[in-house]
LUMGU-791473 format. One line per 3 residues: their letters; for each residue x, y, z of N, C-alpha, C. Coordinates in nm, 3 decimals, decimal comma. Example, Ala and Ser with C-alpha at 12.3 -4.5 7.8 and 13.67 -1.06 7.14 Angstrom:
<nodes>
AS	1,319 -0,569 0,780 1,230 -0,450 0,780 1,320 -0,330 0,780; 1,285 -0,225 0,708 1,367 -0,106 0,714 1,290 0,003 0,787;
</nodes>
This chain:
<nodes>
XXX	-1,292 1,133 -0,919 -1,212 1,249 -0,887 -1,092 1,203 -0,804; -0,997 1,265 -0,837 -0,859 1,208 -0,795 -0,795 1,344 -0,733; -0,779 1,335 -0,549 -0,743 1,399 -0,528 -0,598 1,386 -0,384;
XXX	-0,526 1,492 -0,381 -0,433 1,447 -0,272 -0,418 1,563 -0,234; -0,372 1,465 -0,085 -0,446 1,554 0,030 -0,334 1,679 0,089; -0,392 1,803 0,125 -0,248 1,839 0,213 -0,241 1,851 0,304;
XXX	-0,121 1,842 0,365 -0,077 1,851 0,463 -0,203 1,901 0,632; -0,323 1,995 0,561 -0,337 2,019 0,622 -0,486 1,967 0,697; -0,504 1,877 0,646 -0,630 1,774 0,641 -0,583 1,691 0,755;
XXX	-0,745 1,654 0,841 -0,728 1,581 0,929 -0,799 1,441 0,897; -0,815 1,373 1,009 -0,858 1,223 0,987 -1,041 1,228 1,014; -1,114 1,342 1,075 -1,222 1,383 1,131 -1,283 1,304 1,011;
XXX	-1,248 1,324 0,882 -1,368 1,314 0,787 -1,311 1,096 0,732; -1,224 1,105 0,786 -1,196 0,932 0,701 -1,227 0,837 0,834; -1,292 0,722 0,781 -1,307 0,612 0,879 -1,202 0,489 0,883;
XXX	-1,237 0,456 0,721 -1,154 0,370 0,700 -1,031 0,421 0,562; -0,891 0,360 0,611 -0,774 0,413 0,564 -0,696 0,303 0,492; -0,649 0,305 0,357 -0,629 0,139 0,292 -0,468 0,223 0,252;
XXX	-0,388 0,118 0,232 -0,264 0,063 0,152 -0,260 0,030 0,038; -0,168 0,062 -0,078 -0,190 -0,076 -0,181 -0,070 -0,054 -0,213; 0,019 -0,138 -0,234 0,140 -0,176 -0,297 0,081 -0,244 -0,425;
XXX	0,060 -0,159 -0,510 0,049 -0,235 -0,701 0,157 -0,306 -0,741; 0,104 -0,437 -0,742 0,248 -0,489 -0,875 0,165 -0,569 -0,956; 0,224 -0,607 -1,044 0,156 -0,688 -1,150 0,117 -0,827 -1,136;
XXX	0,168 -0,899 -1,000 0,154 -1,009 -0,992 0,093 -1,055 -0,878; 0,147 -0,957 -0,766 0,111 -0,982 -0,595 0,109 -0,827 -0,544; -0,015 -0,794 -0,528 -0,014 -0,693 -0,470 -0,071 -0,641 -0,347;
XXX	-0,028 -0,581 -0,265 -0,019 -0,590 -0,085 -0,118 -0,471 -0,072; -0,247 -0,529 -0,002 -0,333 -0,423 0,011 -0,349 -0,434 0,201; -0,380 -0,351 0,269 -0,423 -0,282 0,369 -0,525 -0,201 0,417;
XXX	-0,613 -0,283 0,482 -0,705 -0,193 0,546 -0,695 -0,147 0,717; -0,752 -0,025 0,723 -0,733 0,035 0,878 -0,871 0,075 0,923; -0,939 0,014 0,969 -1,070 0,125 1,038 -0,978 0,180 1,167;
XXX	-1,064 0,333 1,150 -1,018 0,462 1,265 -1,057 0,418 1,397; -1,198 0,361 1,360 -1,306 0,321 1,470 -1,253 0,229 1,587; -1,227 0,086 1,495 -1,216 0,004 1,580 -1,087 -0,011 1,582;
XXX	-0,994 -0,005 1,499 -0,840 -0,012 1,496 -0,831 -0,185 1,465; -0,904 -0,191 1,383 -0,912 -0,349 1,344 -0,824 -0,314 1,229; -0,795 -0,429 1,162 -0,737 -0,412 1,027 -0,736 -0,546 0,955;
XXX	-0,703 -0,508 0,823 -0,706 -0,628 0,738 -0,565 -0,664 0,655; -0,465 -0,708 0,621 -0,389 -0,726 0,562 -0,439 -0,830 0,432; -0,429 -0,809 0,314 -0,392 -0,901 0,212 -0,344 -0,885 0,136;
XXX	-0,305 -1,010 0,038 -0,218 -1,048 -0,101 -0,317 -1,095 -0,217; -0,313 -0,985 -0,275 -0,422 -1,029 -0,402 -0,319 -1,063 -0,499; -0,313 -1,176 -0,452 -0,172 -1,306 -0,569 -0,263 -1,357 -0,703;
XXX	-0,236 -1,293 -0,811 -0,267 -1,319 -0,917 -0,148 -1,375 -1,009; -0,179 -1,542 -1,056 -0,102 -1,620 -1,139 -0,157 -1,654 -1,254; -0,114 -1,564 -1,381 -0,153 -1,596 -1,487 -0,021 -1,512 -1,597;
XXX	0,016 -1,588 -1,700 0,083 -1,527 -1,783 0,067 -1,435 -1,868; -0,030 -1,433 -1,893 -0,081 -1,328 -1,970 -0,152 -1,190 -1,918; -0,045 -1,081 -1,943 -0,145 -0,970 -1,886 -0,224 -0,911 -1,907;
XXX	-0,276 -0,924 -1,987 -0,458 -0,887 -1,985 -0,573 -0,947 -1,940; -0,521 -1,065 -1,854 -0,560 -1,197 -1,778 -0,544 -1,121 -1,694; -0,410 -1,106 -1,619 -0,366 -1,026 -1,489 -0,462 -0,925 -1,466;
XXX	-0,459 -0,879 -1,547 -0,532 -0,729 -1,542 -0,697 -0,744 -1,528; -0,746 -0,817 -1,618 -0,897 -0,882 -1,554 -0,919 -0,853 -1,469; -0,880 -0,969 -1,373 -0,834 -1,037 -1,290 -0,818 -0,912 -1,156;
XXX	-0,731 -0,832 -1,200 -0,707 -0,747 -1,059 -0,807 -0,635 -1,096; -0,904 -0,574 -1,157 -1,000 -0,521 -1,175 -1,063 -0,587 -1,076; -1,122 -0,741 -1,133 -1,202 -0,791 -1,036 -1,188 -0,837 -0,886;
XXX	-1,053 -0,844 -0,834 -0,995 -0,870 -0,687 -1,048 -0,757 -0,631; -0,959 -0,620 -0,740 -0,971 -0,478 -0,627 -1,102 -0,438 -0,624; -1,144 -0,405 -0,754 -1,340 -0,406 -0,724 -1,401 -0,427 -0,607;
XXX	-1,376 -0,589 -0,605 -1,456 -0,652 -0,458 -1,407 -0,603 -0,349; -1,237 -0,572 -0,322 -1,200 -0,518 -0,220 -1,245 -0,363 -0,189; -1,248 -0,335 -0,270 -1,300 -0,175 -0,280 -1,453 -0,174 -0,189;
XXX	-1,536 -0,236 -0,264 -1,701 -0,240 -0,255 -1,718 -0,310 -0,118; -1,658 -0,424 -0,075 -1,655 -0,485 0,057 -1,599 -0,396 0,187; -1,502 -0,314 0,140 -1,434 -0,258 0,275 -1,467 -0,104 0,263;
XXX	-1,475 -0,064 0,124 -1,583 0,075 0,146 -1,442 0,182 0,212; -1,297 0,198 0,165 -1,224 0,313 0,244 -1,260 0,445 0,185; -1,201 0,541 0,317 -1,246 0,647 0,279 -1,095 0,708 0,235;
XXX	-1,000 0,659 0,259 -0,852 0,693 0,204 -0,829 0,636 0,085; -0,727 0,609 -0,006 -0,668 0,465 -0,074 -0,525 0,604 -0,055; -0,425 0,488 0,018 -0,279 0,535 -0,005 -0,223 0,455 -0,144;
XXX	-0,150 0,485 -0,203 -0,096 0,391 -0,307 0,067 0,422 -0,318; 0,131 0,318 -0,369 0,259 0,341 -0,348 0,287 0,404 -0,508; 0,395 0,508 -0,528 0,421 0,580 -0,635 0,492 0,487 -0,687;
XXX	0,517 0,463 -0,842 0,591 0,394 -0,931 0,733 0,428 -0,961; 0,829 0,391 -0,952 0,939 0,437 -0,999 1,019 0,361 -1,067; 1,129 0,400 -1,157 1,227 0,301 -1,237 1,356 0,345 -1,151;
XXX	1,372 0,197 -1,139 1,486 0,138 -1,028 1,576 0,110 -1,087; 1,667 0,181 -1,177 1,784 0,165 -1,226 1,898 0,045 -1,162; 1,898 0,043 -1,065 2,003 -0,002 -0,980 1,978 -0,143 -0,898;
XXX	1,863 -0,162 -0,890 1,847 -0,295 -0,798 1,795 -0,422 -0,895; 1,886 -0,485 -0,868 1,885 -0,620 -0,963 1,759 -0,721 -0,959; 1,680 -0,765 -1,012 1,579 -0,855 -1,064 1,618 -1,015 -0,986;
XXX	1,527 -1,035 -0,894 1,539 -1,199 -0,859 1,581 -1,273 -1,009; 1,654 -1,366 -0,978 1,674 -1,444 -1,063 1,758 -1,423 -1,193; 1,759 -1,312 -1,252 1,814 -1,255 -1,338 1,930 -1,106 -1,309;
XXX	1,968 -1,086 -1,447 2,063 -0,970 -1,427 2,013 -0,857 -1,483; 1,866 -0,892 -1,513 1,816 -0,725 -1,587 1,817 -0,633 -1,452; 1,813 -0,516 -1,478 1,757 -0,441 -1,390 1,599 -0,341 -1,439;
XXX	1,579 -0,267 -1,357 1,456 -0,215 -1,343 1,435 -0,166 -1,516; 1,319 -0,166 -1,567 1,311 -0,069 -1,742 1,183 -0,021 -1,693; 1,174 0,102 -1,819 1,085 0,112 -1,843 0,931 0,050 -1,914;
XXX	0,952 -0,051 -1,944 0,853 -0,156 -1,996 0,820 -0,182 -1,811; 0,844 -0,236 -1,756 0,789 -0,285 -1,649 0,750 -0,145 -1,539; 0,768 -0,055 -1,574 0,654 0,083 -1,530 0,543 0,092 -1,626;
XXX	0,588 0,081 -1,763 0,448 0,078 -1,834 0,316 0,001 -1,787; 0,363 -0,148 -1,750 0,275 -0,239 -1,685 0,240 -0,228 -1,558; 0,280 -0,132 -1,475 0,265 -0,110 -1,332 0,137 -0,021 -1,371;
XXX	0,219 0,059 -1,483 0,107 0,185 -1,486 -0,029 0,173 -1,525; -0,019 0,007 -1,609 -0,177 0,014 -1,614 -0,234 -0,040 -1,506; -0,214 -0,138 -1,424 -0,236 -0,205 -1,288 -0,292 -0,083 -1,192;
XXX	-0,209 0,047 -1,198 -0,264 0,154 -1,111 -0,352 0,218 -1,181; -0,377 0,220 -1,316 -0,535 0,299 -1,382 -0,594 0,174 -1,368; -0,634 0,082 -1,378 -0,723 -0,031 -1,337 -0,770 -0,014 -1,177;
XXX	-0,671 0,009 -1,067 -0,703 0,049 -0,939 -0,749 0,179 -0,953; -0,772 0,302 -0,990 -0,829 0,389 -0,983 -0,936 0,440 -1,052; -0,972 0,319 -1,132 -1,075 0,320 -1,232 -1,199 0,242 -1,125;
XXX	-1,176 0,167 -0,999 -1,253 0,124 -0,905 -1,266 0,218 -0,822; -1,202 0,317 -0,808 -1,255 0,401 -0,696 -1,373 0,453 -0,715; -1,397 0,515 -0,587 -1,585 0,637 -0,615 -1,492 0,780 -0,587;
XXX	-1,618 0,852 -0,633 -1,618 1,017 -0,630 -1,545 1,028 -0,425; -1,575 0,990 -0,389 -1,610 1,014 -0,220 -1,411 0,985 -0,192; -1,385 0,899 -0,285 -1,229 0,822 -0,196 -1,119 0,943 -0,223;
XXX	-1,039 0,943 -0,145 -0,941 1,049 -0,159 -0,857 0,960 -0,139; -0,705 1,003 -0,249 -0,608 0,949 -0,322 -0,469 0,982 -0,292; -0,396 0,935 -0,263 -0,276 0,990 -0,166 -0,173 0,864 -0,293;
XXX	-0,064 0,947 -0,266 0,039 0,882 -0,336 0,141 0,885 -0,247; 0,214 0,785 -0,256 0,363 0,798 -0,139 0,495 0,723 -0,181; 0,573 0,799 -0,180 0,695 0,708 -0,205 0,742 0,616 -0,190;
XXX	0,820 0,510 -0,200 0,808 0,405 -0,113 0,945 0,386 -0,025; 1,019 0,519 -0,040 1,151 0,583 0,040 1,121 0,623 0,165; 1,018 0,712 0,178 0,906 0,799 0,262 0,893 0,683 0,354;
XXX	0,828 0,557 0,310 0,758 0,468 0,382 0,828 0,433 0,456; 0,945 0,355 0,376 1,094 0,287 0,441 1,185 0,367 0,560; 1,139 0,516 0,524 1,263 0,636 0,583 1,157 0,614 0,711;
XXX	1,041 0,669 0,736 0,926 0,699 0,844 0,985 0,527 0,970; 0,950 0,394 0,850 0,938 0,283 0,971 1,085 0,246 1,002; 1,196 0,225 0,915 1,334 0,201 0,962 1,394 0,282 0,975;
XXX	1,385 0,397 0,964 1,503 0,519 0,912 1,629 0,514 0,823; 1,557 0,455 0,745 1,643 0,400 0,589 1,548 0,443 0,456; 1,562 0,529 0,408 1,500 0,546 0,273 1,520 0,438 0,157;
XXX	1,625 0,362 0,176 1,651 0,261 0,128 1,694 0,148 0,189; 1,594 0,135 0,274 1,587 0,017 0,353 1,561 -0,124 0,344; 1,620 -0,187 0,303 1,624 -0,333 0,264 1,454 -0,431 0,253;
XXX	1,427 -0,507 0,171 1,231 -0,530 0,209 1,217 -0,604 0,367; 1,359 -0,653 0,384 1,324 -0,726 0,501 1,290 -0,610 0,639; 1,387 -0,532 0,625 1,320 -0,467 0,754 1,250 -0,402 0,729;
XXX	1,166 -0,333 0,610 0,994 -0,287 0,638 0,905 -0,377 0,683; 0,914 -0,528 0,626 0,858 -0,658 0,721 0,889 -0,643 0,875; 0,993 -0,678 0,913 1,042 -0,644 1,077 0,978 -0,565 1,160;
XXX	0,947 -0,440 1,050 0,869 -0,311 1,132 0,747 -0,357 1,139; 0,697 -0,364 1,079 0,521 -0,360 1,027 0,469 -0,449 1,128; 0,560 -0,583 1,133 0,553 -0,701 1,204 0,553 -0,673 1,356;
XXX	0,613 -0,609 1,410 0,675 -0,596 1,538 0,571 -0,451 1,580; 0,507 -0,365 1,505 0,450 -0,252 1,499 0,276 -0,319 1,512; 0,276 -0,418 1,440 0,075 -0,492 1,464 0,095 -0,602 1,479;
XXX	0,170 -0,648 1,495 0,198 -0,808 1,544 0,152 -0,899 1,459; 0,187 -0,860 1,315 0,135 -0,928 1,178 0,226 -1,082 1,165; 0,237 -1,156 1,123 0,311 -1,285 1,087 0,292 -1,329 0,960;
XXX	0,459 -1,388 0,885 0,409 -1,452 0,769 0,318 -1,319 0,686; 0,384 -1,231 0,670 0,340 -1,146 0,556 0,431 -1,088 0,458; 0,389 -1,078 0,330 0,470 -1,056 0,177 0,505 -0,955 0,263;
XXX	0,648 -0,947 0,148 0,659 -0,711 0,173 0,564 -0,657 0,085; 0,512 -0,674 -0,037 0,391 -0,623 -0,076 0,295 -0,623 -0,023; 0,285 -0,659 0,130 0,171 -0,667 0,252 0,266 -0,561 0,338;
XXX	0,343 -0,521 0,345 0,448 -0,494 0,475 0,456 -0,363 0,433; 0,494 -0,334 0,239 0,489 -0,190 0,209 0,319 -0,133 0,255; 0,215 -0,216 0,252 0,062 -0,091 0,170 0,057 -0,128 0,332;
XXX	0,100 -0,196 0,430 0,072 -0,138 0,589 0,138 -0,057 0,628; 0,287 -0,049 0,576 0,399 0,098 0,591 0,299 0,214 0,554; 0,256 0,211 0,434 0,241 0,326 0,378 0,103 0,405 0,468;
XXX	0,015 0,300 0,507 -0,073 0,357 0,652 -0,021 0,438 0,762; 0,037 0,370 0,844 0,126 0,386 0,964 0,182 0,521 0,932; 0,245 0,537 0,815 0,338 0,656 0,795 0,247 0,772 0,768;
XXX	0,124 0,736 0,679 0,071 0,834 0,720 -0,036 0,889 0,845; -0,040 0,812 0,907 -0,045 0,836 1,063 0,013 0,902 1,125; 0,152 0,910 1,101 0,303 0,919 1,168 0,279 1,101 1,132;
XXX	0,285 1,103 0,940 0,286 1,239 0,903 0,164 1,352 0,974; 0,033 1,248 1,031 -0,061 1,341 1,051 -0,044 1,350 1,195; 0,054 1,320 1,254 0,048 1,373 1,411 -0,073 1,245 1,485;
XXX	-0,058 1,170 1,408 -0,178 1,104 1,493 -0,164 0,987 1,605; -0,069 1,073 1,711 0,011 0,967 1,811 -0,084 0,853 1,911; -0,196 0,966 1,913 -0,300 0,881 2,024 -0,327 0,761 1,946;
XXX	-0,375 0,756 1,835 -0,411 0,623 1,714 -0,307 0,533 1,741; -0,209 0,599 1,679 -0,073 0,490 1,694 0,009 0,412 1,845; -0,066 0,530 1,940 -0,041 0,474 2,075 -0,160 0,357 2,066;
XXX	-0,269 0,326 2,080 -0,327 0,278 2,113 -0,322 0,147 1,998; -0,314 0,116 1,876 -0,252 0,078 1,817 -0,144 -0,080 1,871; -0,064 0,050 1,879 0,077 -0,047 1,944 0,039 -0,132 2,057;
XXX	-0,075 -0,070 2,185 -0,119 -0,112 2,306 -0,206 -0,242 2,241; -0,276 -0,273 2,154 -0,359 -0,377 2,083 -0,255 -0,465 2,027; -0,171 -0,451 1,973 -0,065 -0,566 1,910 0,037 -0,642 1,971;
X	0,078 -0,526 2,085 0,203 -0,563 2,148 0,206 -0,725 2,205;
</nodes>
């Protein structure tokens, strides 16, 4: 069951609160326990050319991450076609073929969830606007933030977005005491 949340839901019922920045190759997952305010950052870096390899493959990464860390959230970052921002290395820009492939990467991640997880989608403007106050904020300074916000080091922005996308929703739920105390652990 796939559901999102509103506005008017509190944190009473979630313990643990995850991130995921989906991509097809490296994708930035985040965990938050409420409890202890521990957390987990990783890069489930999958190198293989072939995507139905890939795709295996991140079935079986997120699976284990799923079943090991047990959240009671999953934030996920929404997909979009990026008309405008140019491709490392090349001059293509964003298509639709490369949302098609995102899109199965995110039914593969939600095909691991349980009945119990509640499903939040977020922009990844939202994320950027909440930690820099740039909706289109460059990847380096969502790193800067994230970094300087848990005292993370040496992390992808596909680690930097699915910890944005936590934080922010922290931010949206009023949940200052968390985030105070938080900041008091990293600083």
């Amino acid at each position: 069951m796939v559901l999102s949340l509103s506005h008017n839901t509190t944190l009473g019922d979630y313990m643990i609160i995850s991130g995921w920045d989906v991509a097809s190759y490296k994708t930035g997952v985040f965990f938050l326990d409420l409890d202890t305010l521990k957390f987990k950052s990783i890069l489930v870096d999958i190198k293989s050319p072939d995507l139905y390899e890939r795709l295996r493959l991140f079935n079986e990464k997120s699976g284990k991450l799923l079943i090991n860390y047990n959240p009671d959230l999953l934030i996920v970052e929404n997909t979009y076609l990026d008309d405008w921002r140019k491709h490392k290395n090349t001059k293509k820009r964003g298509n639709v073929n490369t949302l098609k492939i995102l899109e199965k990467f995110h039914g593969v991640l939600l095909g691991n969830t349980k009945d119990y997880m509640d499903i939040h989608y977020m922009n990844p403007s939202e994320h950027k606007e909440t930690l820099t106050g740039m909706g289109n904020a460059q990847k380096q300074s969502t790193i800067w933030a994230v970094q300087k916000k848990l005292g993370l080091v040496n992390i992808d922005d596909n680690q930097a977005d699915a910890a944005a996308m936590v934080l922010t929703y922290l931010v949206k739920k009023q949940q200052w005491d968390l985030l105070d105390k938080i900041k008091l652990m990293y600083e």
